[in-house]
SETORSE-497765 format. One record per residue: residue in one letter; x, z, y of N, C-alpha, C, O, CB in turn. Coordinates in Angstrom, 1 decimal, padded with zeros to 4 digits, always signed. Glycine has a CB too. Layout:
BEGIN
{A, {X, Z, Y}, {X, Z, Y}, {X, Z, Y}, {X, Z, Y}, {X, Z, Y}}
...
! end
This chain:
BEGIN
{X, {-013.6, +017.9, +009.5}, {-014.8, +017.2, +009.9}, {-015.8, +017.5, +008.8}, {-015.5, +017.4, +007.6}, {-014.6, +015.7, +010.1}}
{X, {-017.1, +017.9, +009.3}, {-018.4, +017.9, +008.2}, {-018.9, +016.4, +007.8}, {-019.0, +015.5, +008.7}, {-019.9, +018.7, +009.1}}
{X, {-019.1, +016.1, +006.4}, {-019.4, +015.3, +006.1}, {-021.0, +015.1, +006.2}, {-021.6, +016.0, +005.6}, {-018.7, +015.2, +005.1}}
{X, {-021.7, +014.3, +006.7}, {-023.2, +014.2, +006.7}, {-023.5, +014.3, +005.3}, {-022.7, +014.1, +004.4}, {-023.9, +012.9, +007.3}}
{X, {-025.3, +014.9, +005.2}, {-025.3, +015.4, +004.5}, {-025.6, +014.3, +003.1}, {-025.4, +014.7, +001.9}, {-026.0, +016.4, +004.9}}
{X, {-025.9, +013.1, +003.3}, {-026.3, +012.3, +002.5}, {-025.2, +011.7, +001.9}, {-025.3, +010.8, +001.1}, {-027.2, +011.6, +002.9}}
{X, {-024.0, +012.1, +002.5}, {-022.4, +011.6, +002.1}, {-021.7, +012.8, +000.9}, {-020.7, +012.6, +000.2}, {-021.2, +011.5, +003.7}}
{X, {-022.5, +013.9, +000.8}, {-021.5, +015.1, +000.2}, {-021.5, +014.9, -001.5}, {-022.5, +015.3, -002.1}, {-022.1, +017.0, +000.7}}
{X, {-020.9, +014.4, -001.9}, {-020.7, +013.6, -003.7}, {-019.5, +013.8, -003.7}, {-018.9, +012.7, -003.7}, {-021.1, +011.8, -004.3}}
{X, {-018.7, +015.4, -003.6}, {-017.6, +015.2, -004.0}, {-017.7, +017.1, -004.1}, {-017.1, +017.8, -003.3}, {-016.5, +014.2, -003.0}}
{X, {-018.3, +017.7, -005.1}, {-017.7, +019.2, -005.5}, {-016.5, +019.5, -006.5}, {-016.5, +020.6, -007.1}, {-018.7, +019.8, -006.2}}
{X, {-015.8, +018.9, -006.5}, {-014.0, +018.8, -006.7}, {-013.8, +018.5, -005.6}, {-014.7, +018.1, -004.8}, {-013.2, +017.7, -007.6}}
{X, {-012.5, +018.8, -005.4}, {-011.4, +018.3, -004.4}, {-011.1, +017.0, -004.4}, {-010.4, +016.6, -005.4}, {-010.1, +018.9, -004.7}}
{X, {-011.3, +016.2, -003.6}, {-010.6, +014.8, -004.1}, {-010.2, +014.1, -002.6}, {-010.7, +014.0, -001.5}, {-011.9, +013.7, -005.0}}
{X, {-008.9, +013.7, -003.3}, {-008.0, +013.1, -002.4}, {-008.4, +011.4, -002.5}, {-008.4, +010.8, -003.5}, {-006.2, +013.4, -002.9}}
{X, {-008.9, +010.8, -001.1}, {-009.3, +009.3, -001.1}, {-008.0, +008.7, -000.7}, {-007.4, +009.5, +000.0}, {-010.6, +008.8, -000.1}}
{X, {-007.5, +007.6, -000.9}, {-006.0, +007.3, -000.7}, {-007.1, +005.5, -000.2}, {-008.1, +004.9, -000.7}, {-004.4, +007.5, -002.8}}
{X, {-006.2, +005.3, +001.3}, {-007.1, +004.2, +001.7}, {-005.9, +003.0, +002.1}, {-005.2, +003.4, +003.0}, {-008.3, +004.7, +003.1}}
{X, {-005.6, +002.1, +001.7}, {-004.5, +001.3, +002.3}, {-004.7, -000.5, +003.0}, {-005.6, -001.4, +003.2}, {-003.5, +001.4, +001.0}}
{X, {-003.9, -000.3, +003.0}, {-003.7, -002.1, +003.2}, {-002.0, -002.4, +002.6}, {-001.5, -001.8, +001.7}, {-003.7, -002.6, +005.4}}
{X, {-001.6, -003.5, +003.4}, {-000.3, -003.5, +003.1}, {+000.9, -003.0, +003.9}, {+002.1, -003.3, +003.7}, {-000.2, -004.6, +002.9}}
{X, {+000.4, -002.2, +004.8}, {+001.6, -001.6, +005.6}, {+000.7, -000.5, +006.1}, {+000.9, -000.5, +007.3}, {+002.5, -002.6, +006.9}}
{X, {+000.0, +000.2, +005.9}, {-000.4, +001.3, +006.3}, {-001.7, +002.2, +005.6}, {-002.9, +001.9, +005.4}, {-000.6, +001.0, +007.4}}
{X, {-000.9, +003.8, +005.1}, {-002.1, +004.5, +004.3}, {-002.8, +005.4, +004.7}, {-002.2, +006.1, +005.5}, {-001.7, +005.0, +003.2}}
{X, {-003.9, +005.8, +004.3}, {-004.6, +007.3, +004.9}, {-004.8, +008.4, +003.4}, {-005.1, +008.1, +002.2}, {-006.7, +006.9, +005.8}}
{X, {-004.6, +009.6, +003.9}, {-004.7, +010.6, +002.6}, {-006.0, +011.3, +002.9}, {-005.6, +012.1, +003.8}, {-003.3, +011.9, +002.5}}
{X, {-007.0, +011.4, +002.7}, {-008.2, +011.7, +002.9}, {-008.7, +013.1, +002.0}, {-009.1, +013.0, +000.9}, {-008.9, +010.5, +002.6}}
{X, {-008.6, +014.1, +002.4}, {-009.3, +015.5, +001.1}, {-010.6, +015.8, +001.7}, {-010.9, +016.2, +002.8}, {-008.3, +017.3, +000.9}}
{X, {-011.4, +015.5, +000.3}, {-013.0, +015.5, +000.5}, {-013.3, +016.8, -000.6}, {-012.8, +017.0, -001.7}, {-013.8, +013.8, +000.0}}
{X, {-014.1, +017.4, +000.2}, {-014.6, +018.2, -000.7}, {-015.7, +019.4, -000.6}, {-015.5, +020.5, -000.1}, {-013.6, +018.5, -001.1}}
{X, {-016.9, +018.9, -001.5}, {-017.7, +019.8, -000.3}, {-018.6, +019.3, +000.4}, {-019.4, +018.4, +000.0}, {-017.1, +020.3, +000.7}}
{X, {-018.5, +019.8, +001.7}, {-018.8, +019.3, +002.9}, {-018.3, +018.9, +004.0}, {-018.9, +018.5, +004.9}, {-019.4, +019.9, +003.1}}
{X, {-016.7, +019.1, +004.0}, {-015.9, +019.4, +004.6}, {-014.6, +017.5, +004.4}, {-014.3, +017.2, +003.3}, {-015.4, +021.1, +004.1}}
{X, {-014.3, +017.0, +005.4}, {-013.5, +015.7, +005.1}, {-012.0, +016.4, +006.2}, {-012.2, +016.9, +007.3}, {-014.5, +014.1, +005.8}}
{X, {-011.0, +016.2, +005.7}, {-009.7, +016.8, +006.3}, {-008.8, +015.2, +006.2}, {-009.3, +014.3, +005.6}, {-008.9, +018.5, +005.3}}
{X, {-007.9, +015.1, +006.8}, {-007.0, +013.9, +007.4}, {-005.9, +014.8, +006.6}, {-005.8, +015.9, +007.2}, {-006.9, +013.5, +009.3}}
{X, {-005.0, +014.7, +005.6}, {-003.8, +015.0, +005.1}, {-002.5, +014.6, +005.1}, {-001.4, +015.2, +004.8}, {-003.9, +015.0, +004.4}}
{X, {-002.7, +013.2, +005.5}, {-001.3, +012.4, +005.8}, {-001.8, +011.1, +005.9}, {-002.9, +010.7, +005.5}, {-000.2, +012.6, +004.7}}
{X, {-000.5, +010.3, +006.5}, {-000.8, +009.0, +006.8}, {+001.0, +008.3, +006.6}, {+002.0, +008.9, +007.0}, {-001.7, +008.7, +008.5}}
{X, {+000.8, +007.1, +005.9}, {+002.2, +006.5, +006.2}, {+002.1, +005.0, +006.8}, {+001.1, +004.3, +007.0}, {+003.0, +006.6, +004.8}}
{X, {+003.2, +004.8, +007.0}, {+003.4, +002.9, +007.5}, {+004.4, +002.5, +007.6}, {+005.3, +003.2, +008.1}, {+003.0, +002.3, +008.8}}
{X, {+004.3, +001.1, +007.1}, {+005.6, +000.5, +007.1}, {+005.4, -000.4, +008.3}, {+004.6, -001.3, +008.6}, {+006.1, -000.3, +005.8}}
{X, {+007.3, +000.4, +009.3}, {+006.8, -000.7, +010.0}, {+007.3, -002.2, +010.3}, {+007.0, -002.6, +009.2}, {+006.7, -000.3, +011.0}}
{X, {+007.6, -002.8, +010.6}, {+007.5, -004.6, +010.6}, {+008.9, -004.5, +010.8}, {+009.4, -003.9, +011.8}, {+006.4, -005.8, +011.9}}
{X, {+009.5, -005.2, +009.6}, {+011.2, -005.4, +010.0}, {+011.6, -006.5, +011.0}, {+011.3, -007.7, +010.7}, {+012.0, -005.7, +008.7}}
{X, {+012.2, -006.3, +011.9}, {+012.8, -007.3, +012.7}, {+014.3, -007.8, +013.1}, {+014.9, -007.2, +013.9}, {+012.2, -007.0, +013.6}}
{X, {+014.7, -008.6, +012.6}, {+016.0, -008.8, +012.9}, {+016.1, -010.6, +013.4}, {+016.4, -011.6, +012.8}, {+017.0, -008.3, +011.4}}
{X, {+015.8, -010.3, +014.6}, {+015.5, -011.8, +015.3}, {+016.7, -012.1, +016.3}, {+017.2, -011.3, +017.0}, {+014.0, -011.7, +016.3}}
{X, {+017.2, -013.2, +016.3}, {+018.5, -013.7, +017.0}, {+017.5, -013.8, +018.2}, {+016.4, -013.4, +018.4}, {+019.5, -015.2, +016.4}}
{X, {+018.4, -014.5, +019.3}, {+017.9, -014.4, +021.1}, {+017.1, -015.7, +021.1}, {+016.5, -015.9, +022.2}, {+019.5, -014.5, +022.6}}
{X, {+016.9, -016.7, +020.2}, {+015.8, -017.9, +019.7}, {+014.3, -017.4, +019.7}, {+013.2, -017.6, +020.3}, {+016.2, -018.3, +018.0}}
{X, {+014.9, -016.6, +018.6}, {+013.4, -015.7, +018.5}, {+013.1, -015.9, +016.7}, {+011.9, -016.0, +016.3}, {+011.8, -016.5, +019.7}}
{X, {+014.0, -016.0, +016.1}, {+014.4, -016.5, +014.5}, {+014.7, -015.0, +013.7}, {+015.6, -014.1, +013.7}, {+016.1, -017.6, +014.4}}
{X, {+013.6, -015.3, +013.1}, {+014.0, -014.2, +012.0}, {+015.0, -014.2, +010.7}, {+014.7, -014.9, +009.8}, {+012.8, -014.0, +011.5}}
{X, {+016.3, -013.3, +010.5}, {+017.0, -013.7, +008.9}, {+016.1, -013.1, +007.9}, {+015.5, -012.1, +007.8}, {+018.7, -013.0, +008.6}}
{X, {+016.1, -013.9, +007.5}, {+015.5, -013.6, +006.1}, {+016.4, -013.4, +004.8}, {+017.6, -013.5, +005.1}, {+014.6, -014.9, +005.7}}
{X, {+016.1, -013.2, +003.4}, {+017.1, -013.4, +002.2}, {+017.2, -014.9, +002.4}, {+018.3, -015.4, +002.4}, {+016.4, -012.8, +000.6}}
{X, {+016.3, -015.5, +002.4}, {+016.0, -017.1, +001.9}, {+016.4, -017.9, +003.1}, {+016.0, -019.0, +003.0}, {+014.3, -017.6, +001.5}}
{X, {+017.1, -017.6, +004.3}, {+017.2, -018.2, +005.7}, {+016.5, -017.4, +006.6}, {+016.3, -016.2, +006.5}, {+016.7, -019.7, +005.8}}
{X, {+015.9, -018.6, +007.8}, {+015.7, -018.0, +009.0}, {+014.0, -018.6, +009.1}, {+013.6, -019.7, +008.7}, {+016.9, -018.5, +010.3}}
{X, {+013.0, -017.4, +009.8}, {+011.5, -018.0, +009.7}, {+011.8, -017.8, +011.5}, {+012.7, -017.2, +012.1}, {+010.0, -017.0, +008.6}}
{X, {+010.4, -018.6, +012.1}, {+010.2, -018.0, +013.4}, {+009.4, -016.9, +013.7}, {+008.2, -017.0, +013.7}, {+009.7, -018.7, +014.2}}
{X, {+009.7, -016.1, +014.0}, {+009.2, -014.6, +014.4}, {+009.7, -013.3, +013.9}, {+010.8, -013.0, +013.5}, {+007.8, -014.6, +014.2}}
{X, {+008.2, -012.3, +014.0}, {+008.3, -011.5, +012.6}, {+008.3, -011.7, +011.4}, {+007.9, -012.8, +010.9}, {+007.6, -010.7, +012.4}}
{X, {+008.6, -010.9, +010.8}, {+008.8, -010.6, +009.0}, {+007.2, -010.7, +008.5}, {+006.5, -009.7, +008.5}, {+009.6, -008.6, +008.5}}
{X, {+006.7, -011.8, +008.1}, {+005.5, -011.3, +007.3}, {+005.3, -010.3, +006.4}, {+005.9, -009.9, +005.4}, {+005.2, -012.1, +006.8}}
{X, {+004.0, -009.9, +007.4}, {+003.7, -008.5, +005.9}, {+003.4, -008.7, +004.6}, {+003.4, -007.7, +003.8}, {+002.5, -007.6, +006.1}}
{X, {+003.2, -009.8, +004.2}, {+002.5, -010.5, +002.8}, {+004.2, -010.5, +002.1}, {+004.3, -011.0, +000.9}, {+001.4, -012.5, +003.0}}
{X, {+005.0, -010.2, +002.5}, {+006.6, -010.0, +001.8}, {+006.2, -009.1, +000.3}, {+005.8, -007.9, +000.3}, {+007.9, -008.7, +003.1}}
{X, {+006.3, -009.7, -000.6}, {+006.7, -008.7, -001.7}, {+007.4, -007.6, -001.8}, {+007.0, -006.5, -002.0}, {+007.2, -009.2, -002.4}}
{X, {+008.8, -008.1, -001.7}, {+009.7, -006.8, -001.5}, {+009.2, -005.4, -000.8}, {+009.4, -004.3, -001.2}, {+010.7, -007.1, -000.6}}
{X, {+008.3, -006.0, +000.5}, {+008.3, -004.7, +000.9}, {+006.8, -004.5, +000.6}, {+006.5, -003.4, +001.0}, {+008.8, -004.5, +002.5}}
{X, {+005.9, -005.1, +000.0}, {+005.0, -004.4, -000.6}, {+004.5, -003.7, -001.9}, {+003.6, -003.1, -002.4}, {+004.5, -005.0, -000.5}}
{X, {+005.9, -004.1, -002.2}, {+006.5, -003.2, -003.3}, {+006.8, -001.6, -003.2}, {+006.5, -000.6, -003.9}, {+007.7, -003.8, -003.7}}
{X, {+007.8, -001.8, -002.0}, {+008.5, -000.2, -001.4}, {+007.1, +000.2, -001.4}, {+006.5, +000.8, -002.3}, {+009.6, +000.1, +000.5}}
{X, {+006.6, -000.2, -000.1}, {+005.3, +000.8, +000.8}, {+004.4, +001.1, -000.8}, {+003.8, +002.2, -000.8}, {+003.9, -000.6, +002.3}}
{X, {+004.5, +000.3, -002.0}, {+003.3, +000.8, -002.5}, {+004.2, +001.8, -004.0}, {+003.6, +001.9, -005.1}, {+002.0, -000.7, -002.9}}
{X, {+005.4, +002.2, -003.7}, {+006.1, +002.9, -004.1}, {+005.8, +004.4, -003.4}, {+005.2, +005.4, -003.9}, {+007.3, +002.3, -004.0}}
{X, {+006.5, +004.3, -001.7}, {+005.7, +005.3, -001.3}, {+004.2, +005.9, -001.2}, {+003.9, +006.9, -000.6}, {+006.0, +005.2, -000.5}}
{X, {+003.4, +005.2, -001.8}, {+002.1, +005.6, -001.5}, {+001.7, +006.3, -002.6}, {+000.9, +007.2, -002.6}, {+001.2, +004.6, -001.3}}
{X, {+002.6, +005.5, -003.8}, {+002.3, +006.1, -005.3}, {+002.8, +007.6, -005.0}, {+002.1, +008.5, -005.3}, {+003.1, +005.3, -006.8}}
{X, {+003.8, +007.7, -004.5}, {+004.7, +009.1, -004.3}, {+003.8, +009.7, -003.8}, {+003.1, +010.4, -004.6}, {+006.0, +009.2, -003.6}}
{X, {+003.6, +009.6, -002.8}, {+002.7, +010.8, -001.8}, {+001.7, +011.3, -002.7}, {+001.6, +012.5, -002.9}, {+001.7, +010.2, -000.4}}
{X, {+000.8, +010.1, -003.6}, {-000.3, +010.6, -004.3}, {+000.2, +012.0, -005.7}, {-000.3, +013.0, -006.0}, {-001.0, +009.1, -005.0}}
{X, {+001.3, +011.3, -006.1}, {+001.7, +012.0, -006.7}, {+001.9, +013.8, -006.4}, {+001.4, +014.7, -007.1}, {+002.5, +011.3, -007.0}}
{X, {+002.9, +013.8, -005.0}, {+003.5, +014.8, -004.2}, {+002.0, +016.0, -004.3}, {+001.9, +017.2, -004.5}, {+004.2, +014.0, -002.4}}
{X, {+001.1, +015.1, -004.0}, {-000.2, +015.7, -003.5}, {-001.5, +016.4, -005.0}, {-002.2, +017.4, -005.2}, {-000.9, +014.2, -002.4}}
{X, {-001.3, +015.5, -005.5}, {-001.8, +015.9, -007.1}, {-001.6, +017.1, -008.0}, {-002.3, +018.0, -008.4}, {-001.1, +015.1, -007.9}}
{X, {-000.1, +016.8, -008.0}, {+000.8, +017.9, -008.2}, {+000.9, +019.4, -007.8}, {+001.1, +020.4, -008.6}, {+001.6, +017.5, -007.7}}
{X, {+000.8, +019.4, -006.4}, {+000.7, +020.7, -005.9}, {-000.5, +021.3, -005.7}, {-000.7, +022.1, -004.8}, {+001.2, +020.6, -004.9}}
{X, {-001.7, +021.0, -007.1}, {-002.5, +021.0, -006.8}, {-003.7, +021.0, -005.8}, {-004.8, +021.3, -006.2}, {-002.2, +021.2, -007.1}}
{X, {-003.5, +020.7, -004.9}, {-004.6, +020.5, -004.1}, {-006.2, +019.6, -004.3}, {-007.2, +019.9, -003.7}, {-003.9, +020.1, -003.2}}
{X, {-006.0, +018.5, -005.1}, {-006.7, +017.5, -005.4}, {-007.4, +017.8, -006.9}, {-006.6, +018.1, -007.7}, {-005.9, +016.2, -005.3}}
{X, {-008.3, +017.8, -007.1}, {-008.9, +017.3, -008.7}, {-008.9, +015.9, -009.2}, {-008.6, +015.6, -010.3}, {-010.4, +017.7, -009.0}}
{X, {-009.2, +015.0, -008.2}, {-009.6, +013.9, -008.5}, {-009.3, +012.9, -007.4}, {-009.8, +013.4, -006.4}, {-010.8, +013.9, -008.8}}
{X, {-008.6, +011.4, -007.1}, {-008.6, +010.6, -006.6}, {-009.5, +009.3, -006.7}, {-009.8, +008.7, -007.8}, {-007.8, +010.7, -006.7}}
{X, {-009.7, +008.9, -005.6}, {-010.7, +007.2, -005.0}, {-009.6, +006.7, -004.4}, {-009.1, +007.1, -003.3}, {-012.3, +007.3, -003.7}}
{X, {-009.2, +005.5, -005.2}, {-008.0, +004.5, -004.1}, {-009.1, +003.2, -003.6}, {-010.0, +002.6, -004.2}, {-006.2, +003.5, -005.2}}
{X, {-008.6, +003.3, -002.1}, {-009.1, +002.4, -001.4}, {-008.3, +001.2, -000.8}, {-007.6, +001.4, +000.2}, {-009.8, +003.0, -000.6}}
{X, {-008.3, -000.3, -001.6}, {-007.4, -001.0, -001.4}, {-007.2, -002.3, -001.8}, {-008.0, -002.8, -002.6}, {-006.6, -000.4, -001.8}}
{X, {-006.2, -003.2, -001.4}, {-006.9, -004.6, -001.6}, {-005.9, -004.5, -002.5}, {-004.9, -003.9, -002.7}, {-007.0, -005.8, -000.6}}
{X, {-006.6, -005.8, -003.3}, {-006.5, -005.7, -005.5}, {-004.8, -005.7, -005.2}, {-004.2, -004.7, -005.8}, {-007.3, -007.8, -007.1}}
{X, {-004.1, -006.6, -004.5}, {-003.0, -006.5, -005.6}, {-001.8, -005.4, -004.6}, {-000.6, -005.3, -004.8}, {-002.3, -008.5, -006.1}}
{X, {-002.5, -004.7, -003.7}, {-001.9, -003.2, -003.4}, {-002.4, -002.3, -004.4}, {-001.9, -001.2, -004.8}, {-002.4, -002.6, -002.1}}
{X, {-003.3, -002.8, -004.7}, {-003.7, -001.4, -005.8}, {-003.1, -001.1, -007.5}, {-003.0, -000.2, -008.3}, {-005.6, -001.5, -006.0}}
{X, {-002.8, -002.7, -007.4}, {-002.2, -002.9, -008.9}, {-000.7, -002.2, -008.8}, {-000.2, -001.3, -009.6}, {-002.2, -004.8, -009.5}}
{X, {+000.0, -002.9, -007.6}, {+001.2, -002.3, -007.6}, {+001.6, -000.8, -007.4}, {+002.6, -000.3, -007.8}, {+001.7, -002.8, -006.8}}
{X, {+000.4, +000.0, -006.5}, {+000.1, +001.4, -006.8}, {+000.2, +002.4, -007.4}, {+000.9, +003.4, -007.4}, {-000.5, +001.6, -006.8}}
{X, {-000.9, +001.6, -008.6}, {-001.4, +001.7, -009.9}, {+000.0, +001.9, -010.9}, {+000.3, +002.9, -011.5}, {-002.3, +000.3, -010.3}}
{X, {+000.6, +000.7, -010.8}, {+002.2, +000.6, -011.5}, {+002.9, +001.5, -011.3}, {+003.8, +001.7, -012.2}, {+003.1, -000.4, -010.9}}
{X, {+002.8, +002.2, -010.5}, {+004.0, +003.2, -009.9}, {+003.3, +004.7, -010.1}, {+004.1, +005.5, -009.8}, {+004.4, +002.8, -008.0}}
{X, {+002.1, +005.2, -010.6}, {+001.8, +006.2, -011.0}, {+002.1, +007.1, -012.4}, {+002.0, +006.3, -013.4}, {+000.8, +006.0, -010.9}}
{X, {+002.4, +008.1, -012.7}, {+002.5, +008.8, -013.7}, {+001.0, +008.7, -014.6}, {+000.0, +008.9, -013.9}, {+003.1, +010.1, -013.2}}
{X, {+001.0, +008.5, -016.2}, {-000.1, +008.4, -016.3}, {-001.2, +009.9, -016.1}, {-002.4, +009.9, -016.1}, {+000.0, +007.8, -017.5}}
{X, {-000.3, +010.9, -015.9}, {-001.4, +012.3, -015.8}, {-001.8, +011.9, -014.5}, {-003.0, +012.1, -014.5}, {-000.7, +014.1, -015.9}}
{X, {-001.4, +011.5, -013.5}, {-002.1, +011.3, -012.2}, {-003.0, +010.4, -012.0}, {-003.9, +010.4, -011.2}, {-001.3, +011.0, -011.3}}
{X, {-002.8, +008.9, -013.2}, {-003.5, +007.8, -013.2}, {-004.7, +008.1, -013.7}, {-005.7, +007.3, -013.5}, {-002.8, +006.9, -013.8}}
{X, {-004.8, +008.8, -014.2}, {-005.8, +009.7, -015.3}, {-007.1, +010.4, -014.3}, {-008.3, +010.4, -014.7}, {-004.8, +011.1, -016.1}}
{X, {-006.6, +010.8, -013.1}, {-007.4, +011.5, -012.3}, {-008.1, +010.5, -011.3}, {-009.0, +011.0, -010.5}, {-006.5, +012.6, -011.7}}
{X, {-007.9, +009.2, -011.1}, {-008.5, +008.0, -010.5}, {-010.3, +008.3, -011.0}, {-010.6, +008.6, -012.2}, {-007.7, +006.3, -011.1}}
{X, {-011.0, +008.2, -010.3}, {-012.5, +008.2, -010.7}, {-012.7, +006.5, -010.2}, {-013.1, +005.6, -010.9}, {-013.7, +009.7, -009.7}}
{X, {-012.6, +006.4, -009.2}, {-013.3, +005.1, -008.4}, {-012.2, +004.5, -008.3}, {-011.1, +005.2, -008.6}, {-014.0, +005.1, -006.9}}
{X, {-012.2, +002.7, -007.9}, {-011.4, +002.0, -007.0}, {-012.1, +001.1, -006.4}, {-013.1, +000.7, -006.9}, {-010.3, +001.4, -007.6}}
{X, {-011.7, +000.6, -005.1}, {-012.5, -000.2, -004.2}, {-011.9, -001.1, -003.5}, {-011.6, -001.0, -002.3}, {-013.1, +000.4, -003.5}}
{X, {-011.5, -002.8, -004.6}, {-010.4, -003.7, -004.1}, {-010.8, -003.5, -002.4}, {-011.4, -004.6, -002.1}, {-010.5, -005.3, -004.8}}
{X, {-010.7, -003.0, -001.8}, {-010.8, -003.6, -000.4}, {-010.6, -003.2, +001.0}, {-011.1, -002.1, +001.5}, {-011.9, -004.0, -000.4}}
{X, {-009.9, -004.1, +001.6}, {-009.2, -003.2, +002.8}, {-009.9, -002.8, +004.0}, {-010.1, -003.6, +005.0}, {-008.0, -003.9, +003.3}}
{X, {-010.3, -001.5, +003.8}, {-011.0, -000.7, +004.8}, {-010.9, -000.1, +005.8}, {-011.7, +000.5, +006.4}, {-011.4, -000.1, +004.4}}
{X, {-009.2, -000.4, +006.3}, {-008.5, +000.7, +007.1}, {-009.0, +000.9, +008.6}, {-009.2, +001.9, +009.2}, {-006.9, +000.4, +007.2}}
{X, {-009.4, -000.7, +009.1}, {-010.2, -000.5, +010.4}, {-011.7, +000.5, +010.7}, {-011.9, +000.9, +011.8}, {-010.6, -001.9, +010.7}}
{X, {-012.8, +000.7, +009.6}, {-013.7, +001.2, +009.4}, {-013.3, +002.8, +009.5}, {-012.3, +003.3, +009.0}, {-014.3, +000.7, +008.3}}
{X, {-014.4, +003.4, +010.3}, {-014.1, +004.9, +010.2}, {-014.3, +005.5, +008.8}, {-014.6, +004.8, +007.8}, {-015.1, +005.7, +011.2}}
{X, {-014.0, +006.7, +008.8}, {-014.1, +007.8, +008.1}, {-015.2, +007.3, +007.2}, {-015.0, +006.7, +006.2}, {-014.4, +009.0, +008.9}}
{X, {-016.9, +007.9, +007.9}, {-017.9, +007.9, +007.3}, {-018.2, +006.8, +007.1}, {-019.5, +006.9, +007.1}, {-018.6, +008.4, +007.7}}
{X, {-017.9, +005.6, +006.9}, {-018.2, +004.2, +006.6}, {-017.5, +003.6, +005.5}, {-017.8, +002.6, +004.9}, {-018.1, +003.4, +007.8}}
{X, {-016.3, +004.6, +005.4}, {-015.4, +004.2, +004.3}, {-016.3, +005.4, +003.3}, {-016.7, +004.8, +002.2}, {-013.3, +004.5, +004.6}}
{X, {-016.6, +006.3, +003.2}, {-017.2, +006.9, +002.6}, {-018.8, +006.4, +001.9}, {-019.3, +006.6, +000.8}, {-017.1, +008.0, +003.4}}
{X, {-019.4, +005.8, +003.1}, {-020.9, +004.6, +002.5}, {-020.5, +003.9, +001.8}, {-021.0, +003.6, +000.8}, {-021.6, +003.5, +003.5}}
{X, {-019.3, +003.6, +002.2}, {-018.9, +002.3, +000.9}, {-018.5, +002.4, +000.0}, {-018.6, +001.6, -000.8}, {-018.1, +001.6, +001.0}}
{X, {-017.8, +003.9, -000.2}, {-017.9, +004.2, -001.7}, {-018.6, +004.4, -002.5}, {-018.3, +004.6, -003.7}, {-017.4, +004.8, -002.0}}
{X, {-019.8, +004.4, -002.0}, {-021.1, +004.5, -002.7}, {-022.6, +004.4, -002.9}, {-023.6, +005.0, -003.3}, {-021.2, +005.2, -002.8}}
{X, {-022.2, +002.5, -002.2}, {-023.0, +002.0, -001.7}, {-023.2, +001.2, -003.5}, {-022.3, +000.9, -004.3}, {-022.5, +001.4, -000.2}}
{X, {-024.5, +000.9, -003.6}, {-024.4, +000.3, -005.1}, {-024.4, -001.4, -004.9}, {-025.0, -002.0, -004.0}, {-025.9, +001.0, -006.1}}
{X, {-023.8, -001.7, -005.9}, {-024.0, -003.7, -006.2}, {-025.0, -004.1, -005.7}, {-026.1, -003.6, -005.8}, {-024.1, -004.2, -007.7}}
{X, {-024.7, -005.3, -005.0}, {-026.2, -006.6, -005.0}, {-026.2, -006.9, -005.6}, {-027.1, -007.7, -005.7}, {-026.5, -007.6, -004.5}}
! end
């Protein structure tokens, strides 16, 4: 995809990494040009008796597994660190923008090598995943009130 022209603030390569708590986008900007590189998700564990009772470690809740689970916002933000890494690495990227709410991003953050952590320019506590493309891109560089 062509990035409009009042959006193009990226002559490096840079990989935007955009999350929530169960689902990421790998974004390579660069140029003029926006490409879709990968995407992951965790999806909702369920192990519900014929009630409709979820087991838990701690007992039984009703329903699904909340996504606000630590444990697994731990994994997912294990895998996310990985990908960034996987992708860094093989050079393709100069520079990364994580897009993400604060305490996905801290645990992210945790799980990076510092030569990768090093290549972060931006961060933007906040979960953007519903917003398109070019709107997650306004917002990265939209200035303070």
């Amino acid at each position: 995809m062509q990035i409009p022209n009042e959006l193009q603030h990226f002559p490096e390569a840079t990989l935007i990494v955009q999350t929530d708590e169960q689902e990421a986008k790998f974004l390579l900007v660069g140029g003029d040009s926006l490409e879709h590189l990968d995407s992951l998700s965790l999806a909702r564990e369920r192990e519900s008796d014929k009630d409709g009772m979820t087991q838990t470690p701690g007992g039984y809740i009703s329903g699904l597994a909340d996504k606000h689970d630590t444990p697994r916002k731990k994994k997912f933000a294990a895998m996310v660190s990985e990908r960034i890494v996987q992708l860094v690495q093989n050079g393709q990227v100069e520079y990364v923008r994580l897009i993400s709410p604060p305490e996905m991003m801290n645990l992210i953050e945790k799980k990076l090598p510092d030569d990768v952590a090093e290549r972060i320019r931006s961060r933007l506590p906040k979960d953007l995943m519903k917003m398109s493309d070019v709107e997650v891109l306004e917002r990265l560089f939209e200035k303070p009130e």
